[in-house]
C-alpha positions as CSV (number, residue, x, y, z in Angstrom):
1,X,-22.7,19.3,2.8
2,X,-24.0,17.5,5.8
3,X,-26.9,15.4,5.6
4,X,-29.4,15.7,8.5
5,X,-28.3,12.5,10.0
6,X,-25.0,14.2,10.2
7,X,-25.7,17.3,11.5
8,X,-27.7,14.9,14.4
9,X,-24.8,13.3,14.9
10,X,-21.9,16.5,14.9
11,X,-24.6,18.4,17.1
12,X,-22.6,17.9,20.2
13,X,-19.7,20.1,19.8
14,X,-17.4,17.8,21.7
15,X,-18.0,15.3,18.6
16,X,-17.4,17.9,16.1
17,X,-13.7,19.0,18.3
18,X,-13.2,15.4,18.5
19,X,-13.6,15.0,14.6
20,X,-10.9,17.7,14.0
21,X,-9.0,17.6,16.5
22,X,-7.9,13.9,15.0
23,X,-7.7,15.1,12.0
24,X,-5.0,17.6,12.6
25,X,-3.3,15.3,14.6
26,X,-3.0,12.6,11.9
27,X,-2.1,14.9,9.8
28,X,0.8,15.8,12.2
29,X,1.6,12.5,12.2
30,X,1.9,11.7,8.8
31,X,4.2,14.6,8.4
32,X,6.5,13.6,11.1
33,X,6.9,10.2,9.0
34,X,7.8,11.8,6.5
35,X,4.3,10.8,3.9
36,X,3.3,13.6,2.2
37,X,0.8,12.6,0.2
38,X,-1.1,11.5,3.3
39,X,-0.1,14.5,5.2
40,X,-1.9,16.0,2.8
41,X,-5.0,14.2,2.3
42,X,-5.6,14.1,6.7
43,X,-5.0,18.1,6.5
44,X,-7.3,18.8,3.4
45,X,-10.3,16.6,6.0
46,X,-9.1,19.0,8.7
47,X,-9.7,22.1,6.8
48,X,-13.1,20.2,5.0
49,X,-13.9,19.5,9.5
50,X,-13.0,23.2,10.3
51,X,-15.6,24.8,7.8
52,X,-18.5,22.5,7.9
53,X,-18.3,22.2,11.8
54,X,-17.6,25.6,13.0
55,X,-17.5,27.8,10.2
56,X,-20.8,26.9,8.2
57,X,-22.7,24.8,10.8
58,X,-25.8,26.0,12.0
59,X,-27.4,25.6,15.3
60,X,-30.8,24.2,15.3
């Protein structure tokens, strides 16, 4: 689901850490204030960072 200017961009793998490494930790965030719905929405880019950066990507 990346476009080529993505996968450019995410080839670094610091970038691609970076990515979900924020992602978890906003989702932590939004848990510990108690908001669901956004608890939610930060985990389910987490998971959508953790397969397309590590599990699916592709090395060039």
């Amino acid at each position: 689901m990346l476009t080529k200017s993505d996968r450019a961009f995410f080839r670094p793998k610091w970038r691609r850490v970076t990515a979900t490494v924020f992602c978890v930790a906003w989702s932590i965030l939004e848990w510990v204030s108690n908001e669901p719905f956004w608890a939610v929405v930060a985990a389910g880019f987490a998971f959508y960072c953790l397969w397309n950066f590590f599990y699916a990507y592709k090395e060039e």
